[in-house]
C-alpha positions in Angstrom: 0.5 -3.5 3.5 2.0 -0.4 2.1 4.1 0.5 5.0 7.5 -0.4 4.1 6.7 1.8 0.8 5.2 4.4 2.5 8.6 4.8 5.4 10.6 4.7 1.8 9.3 7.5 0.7 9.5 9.6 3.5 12.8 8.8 4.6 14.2 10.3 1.1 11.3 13.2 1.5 12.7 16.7 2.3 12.5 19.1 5.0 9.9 21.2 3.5 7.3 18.1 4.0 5.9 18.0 6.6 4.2 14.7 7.9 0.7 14.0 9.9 -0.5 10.5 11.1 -3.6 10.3 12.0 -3.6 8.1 14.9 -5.7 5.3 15.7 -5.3 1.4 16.4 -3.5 0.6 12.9 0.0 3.0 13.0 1.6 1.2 16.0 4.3 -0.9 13.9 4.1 2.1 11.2 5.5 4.2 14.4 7.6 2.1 14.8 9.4 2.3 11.5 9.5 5.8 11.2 11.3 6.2 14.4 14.0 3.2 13.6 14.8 5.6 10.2 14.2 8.8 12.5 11.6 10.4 10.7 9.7 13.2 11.9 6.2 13.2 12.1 3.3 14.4 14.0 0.4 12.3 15.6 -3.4 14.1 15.3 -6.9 12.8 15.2 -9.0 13.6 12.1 -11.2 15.6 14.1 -8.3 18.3 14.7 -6.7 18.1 11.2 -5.8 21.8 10.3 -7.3 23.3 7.1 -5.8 24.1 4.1 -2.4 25.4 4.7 -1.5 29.1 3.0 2.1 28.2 2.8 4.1 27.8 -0.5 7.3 26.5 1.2 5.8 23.7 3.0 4.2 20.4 1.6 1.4 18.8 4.2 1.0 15.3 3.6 -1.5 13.1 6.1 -1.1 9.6 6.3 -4.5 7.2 7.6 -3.3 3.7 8.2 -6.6 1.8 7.8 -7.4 -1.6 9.5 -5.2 -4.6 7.9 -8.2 -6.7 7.7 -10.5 -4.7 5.0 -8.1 -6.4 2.3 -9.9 -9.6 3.1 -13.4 -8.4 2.5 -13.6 -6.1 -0.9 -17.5 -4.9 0.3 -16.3 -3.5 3.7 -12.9 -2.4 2.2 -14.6 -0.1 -0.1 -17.3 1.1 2.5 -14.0 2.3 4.6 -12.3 3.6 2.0 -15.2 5.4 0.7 -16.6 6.7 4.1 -12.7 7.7 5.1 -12.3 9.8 2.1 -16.1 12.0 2.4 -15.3 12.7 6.0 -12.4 14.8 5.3 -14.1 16.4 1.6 -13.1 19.8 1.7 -9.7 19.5 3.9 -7.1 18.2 1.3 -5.8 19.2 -2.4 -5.3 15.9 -3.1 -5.9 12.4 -1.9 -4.0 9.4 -3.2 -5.2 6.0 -2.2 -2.7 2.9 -1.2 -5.0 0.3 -2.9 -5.4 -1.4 -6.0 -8.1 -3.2 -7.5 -8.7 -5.4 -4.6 -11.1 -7.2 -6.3 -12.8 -4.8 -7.9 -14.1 -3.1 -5.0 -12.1 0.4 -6.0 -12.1 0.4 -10.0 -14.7 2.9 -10.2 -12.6 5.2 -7.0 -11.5 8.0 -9.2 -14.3 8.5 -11.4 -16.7 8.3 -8.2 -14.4 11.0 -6.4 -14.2 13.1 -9.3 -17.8 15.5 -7.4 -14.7 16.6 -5.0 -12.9 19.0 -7.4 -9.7 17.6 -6.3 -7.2 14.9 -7.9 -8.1 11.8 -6.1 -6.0 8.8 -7.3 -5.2 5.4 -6.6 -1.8 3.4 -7.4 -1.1 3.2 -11.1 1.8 1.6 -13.3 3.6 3.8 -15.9 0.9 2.6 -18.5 -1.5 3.5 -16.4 -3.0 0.6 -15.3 -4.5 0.8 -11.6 -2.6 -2.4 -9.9 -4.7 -5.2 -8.6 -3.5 -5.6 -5.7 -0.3 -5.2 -2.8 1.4 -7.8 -4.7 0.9 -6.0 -8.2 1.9 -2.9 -6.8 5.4 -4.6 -5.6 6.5 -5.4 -9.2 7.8 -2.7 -11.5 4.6 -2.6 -13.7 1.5 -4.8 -13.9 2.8 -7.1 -17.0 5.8 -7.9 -15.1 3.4 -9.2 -12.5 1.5 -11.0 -14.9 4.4 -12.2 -16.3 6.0 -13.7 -12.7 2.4 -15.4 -11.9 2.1 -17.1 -15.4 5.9 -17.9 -15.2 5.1 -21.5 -14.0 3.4 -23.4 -17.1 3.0 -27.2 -15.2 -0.2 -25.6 -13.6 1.4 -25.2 -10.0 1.0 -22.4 -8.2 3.3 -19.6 -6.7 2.6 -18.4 -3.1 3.8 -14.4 -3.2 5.4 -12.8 0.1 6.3 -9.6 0.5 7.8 -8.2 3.6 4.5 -7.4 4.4 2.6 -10.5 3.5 5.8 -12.0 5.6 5.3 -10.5 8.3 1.2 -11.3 8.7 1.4 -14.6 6.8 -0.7 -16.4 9.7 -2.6 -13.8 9.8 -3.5 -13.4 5.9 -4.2 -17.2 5.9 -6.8 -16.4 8.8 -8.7 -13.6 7.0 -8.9 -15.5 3.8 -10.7 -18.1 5.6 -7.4 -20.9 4.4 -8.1 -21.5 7.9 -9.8 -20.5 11.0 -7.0 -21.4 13.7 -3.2 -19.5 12.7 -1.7 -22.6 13.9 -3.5 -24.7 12.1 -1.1 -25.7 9.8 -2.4 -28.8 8.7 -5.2 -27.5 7.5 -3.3 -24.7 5.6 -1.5 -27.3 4.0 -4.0 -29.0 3.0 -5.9 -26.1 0.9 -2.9 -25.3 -0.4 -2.3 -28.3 -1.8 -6.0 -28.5 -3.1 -5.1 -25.3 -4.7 -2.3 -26.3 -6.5 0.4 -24.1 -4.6 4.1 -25.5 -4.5 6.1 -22.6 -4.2 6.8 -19.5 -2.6 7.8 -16.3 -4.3 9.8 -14.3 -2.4 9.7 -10.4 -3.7 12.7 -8.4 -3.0 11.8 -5.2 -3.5 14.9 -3.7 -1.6 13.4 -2.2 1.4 15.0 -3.8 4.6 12.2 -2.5 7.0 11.2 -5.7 8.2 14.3 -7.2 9.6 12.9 -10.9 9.6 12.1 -11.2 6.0 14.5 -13.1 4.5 14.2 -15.9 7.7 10.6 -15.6 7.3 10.5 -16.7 4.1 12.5 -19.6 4.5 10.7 -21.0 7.8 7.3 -20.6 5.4 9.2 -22.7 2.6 10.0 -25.1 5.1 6.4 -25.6 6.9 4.4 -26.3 3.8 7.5 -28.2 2.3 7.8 -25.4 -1.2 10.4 -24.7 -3.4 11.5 -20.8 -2.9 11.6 -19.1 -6.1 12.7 -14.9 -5.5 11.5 -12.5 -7.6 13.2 -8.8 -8.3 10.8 -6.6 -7.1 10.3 -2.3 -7.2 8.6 0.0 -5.2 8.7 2.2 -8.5 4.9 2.2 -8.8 4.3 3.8 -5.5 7.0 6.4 -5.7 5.8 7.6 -8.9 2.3 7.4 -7.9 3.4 9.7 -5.0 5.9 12.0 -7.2 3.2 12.2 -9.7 0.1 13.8 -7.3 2.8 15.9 -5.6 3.8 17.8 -8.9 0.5 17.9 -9.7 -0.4 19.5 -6.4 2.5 22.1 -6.3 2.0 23.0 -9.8 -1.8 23.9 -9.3 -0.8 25.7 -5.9 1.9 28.0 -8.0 -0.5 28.5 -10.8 -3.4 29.5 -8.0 -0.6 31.8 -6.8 0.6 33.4 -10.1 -2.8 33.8 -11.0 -3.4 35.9 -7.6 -0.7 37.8 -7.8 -1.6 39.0 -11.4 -5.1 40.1 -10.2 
């Protein structure tokens, strides 16, 4: 859901970065974008991920795309998450996580980590509250998404889409059992109006990555008959969560360095 954000990031990243994708199953549209913005990267498997570079001039970053369907099942999304952060304890400086709450699964993620001697985060506002979830995160803190989904006082509900949530609409609607068929949109109405839904809330964060967005939107206002409200969005909390661990990695590496050179 964070791949939009994550191709941001690295398109404004320098050349002293230098970018791993761990390839499996979940990076093919991911590729995708990073070679429409031409952004190098390297693919490797976790099994041959180098260790801990020496190097002061260069910044190693590793991206794991996990399967798009954990989001629907908090249980198993924390199992994954969990399990894919202890198998590479010991390679890394640093982990950040592209969750939120999700539920609850990951509230506990940073305290649970904190055996690995290592920062290991997960996406924060300014105040530093984690985000609940992708469409938290898309907002510029977490009251201005509280604010956009209590906005509506008659008791109807907003529908969010980012270009993400765009783009796997269907398929979002499958996994969140709204319906068991991705054409079934009959039924999809139907829960939707059960649940009180009458609009859509398009979230423009800025990013342009998904070229349909703005069409996909639309046709989804059209099929279920809603009102399309847009909201200004921000990809602020994941650049500064991203800014944030990188100082805090460089700075510990110079320190670890200084203090070397003074032994």
């Amino acid at each position: 859901m964070f791949e939009d954000e994550l191709v941001h990031i690295f398109e404004r990243e320098d050349d002293n970065t230098r970018l791993l994708l761990i390839e499996n199953e979940n990076i093919q549209n991911f590729e995708k974008k990073l070679n429409e913005v031409s952004i190098d990267y390297e693919k490797i498997s976790v099994a041959k991920l180098p260790p801990k570079s020496g190097r002061t001039d260069e910044f190693v970053v590793v991206l794991n795309i996990l399967e798009f369907a954990l989001g629907a099942n908090p249980s198993r999304l924390k199992d994954k998450v969990y399990e894919t952060i202890e198998e590479v304890n010991g390679l890394f400086d640093g982990i950040l996580v592209f969750y939120g709450l999700c539920g609850n699964a990951l509230i506990s993620l940073e305290l649970d980590f904190e055996y690995m001697g290592i920062p290991v985060r997960i996406l924060k506002d300014a105040y530093g509250n984690i985000v609940d979830d992708c469409i938290c995160a898309s907002f510029e803190d977490k009251n201005a998404y509280i604010e956009a989904i209590m906005g509506d006082r008659n008791g109807k509900g907003t529908y969010f889409l980012t270009p993400m949530q765009a783009a796997n609409w269907r398929k979002m609607l499958v996994l969140t059992k709204v319906a068991s068929d991705p054409d079934n949109i009959k039924m999809m109405k139907r829960v939707f109006d059960y649940s009180g839904y009458n609009k859509v809330g398009k979230i423009d964060t800025g990013l342009c990555y998904e070229k349909k967005f703005d069409k996909t939107v639309d046709e989804f206002a059209s099929i279920f008959d809603f009102k399309k409200v847009i909201f200004s969005g921000s990809t602020k909390i994941t650049d500064n969560c991203y800014q944030s661990i990188k100082r805090e990695l460089i700075l510990a590496s110079s320190a670890k360095k200084e203090n070397q050179n003074s032994n």
